[in-house]
Structure formats: C-alpha cells, structure tokens
N, C-alpha and C positions, 0 to 999 in steps of 0.2 A: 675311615670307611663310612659311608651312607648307611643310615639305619634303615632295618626291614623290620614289616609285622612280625616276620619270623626268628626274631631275634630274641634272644633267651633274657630274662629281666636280671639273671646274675650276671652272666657274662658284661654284658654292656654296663652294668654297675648301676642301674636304677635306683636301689637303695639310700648309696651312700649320695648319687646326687640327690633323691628327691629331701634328704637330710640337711643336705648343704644349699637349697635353693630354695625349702618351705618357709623359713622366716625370715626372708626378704621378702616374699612373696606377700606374705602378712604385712608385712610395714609398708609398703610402698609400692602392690601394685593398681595400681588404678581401677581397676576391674574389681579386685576381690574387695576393694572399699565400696565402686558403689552399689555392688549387690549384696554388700554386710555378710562376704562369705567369713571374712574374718573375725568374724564375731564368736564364731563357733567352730577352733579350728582343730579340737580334742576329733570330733566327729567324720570331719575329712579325714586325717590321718587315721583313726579308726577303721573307719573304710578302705581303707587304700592298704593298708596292713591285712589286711581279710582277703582284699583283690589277689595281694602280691603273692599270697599264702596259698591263694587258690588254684592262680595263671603262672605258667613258665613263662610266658613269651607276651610281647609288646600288644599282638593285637588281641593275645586270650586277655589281658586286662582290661585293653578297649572295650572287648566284645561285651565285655561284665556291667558293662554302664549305661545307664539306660538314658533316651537323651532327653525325658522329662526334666532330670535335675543334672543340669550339667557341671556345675564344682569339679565333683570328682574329674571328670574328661578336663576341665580346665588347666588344673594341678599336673595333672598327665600330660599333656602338652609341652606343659612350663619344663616339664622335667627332658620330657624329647626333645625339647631347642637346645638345653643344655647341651646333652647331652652329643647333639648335631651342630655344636658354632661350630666348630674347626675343619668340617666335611664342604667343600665345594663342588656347590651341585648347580647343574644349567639348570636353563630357567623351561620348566613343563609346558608343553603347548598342548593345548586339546583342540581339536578340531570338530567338536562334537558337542551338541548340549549333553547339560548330566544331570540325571535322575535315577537318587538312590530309592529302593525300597523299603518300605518299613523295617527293621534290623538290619541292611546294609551300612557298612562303615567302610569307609574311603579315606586315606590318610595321604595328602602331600609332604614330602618330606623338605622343600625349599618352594621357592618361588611359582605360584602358576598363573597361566595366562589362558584363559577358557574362549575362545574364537566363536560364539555364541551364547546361553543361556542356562543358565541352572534352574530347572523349571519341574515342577512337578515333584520337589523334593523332599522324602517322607524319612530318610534317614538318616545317618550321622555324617559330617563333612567335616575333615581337623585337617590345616596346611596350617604350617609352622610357619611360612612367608607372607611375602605381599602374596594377593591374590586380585586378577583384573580379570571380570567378568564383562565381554562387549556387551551383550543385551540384558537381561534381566536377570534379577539376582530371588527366585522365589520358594518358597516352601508350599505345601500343601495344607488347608484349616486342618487343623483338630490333628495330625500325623504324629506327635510327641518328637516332629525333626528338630536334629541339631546343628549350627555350623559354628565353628571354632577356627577365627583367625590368627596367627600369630604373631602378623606384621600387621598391614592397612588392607583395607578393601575399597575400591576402585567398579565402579558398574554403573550402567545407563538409568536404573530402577530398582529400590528393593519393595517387597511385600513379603511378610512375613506374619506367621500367625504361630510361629514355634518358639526356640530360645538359638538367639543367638550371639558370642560374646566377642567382641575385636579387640585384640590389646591397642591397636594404632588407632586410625583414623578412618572416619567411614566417609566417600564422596561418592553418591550418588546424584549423577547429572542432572535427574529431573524429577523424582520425588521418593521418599520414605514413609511405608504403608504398616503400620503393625494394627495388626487383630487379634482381638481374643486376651483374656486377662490372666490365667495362668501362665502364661511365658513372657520372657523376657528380651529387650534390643539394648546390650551395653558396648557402647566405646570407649574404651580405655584413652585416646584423643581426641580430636574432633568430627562431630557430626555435621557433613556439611552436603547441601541440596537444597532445592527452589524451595519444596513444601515437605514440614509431616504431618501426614494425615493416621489418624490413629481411632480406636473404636476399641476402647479400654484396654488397652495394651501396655505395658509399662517399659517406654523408652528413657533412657538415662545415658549422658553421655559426659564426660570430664567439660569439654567446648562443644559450642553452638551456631552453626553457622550457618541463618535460615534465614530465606525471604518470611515463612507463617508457619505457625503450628495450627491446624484445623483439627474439630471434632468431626468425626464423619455424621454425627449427628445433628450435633448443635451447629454446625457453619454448612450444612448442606446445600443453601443456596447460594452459599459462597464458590462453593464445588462447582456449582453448576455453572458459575459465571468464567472459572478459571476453567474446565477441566472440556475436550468435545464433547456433543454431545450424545456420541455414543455409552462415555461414560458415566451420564447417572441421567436415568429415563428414572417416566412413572410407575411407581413399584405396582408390581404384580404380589408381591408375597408378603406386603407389609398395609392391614388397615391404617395403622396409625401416621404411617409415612406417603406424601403424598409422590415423595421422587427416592432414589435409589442409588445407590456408590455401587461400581460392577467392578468389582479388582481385579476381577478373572479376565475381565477382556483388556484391561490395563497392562496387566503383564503379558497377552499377546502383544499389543502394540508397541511395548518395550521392547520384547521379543525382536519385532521384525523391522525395528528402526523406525515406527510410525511416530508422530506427533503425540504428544498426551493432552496439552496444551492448544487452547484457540490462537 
C-alpha cells in the first residue's frame, strides 16, 4: 500500500526501519558525507527519537522539522523510500506551478512531473522519486525553504537561496544560481548545466558537469557578456557595484521558456 501523511509511525514500522537503514546511511550515503551529517550521528538520532516520541503519524513528524536544518527531513525521507520500494505508484502530473508557504510541506510519495514551475517557494518540498520540473526550479531569498529529492532532478533553471539536497543527479538545462551562505545545494550524483553562478552559497556535488562556475561578484562582467541584457543592468541599489545580477527576472524567463542566454 502507498504511504500517507496520515499514517501512524508504529503501524507502518518507522522505527525498526529507520534502525535498519541509519547505518548504511552513515557509510555510504553521498549526501550525508558531503554535508559531514555523518559526523554527528548521536544528534540526529537524538532528534528523531524526541520526534517519534512526540508525533503519531508521518506528517506530524514532518511538520516537527524546521527546513533551516534539514538532516533530520533527510533521514526521514531515507526512511520513507524504505519503506515505499515495493508500492507501485504512477507517475504524478501537475499541471500547475507550485508554491508552498512558509510552514507548508508537500510530500510526493513516487515520481513527479511538474508541467510548469516551482516558483515562489517558501516551504518544504520532499518526493522520494525523480522529479522533472519543465520551467524553473526556485525558492524565495531568506524563506528558510527546503526541497528534498530522492531520485534526480530534471529542470530548465534552478535559483535557490534555501537548502536543498538530491540523492541523484541534478541537470538543469541552462543555469544553477544559489544565493545567500547559510544554506545549502548538495547532489548526492552529478551536477550538470551551462553555468553556476553563486553569491556565497555553498554548492557541493559528488560530479561536475559544467561549461563555468561564476562569482556573481567577481566575474560580473563576464555575466554581462554571457547572460541578456535584461539580466544584469546598472545597479540602482548598489554604490560600489557599477552593474547588477537580477535572478528574479531570470527565473521569470526560465518560467516562460525565454532565452537566458545571448
């Protein structure tokens, strides 16, 4: 049977899997090596023992997690695939862009296929599958969002200024934007797109599979030569900067199928 939020953590045996699946987890998942969750794994478990104490049900321990530090939600995850390999489920179509709110949490339980944009997204996002976004893939600055993939991710553009972690492979068609240095972009496989462009953000990925890494600072007029010129005029809100990176009009044009690209 396909799992629900509303499913009891005893019933479905949460326990004994996340027992039998935490230290493998530790030795070999890609993810929790390159964010050194593994380093401190007394702490998770700690946590997640207080959750489980707390919450009866799958998404009451969701909800318990905030998405500034996502470990916990990652572990939880791990433990939901487990727990869903043997459920055969079609593959999710959305026909709709999706934007969660701030404490909103949205849980795909297999494969989705998003027929537009994740845009404006301040909450928590977890699919346990691939996931293929046709337009852009973004969060909101400063939102404390989180998305948690459990296969690959597939999208025309990401920009991100939250945490977000892929066990698989990230191929975004035409560029990778993270902002802001409290959060995090890990791929557990390969990260592959034209350009990352970053503004102290810390991307980390197992593979690499890039035409350039750009500072949005320091290569700014490299930007300018690669990017139209809608996207980076002369700054209005910076003395010391004579031009401007606009991400927000970027992921409209992601959005809508435009060029990013001269």
């Amino acid at each position: 049977m396909p799992l629900e939020l509303d499913d009891r953590l005893a019933t479905i045996g949460f326990v004994p899997a996340l027992d039998d699946i935490y230290p493998s987890l530790l030795k070999h998942d890609r993810v929790m090596r390159l964010a050194g969750w593994n380093h401190d794994p007394e702490r998770i478990m700690s946590w997640l023992d207080r959750g489980i104490r707390a919450n009866e049900t799958v998404g009451g321990l969701i909800g318990q997690c905030g998405g500034d530090d996502m470990r916990y939600l990652y572990v939880i995850m791990h433990v939901l695939r487990a727990l869903s390999h043997a459920a055969v489920l079609p593959v999710e179509h959305i026909d709709q862009d999706i934007s969660l709110q701030g404490g909103e949490c949205q849980v795909a339980f297999g494969d989705v296929i998003v027929h537009g944009s994740v845009k404006h997204h301040q909450g928590c996002l977890i699919a346990l599958g691939n996931v293929t976004i046709e337009g852009a893939c973004a969060d909101d600055a400063f939102a404390y969002s989180c998305l948690l993939v459990g296969g690959s991710l597939t999208t025309r553009g990401m920009a991100t200024f939250g945490n977000v972690a892929i066990c698989g492979d990230l191929e975004a068609h035409e560029i990778v934007y993270g902002c802001y240095n409290d959060y995090s972009l890990y791929v557990g496989g390969t990260l592959r797109t034209k350009y990352v462009v970053r503004q102290y953000h810390n991307i980390q990925s197992e593979a690499l599979d890039v035409q350039g890494i750009l500072d949005e600072y320091e290569h700014l007029d490299q930007l300018r030569d690669l990017l139209v010129p809608s996207l980076v005029q002369p700054s209005e809100r910076s003395s010391s900067l004579a031009y401007e990176f606009y991400p927000g009009e970027m992921i409209e044009l992601l959005a809508q199928g435009q060029p990013i690209y001269r």
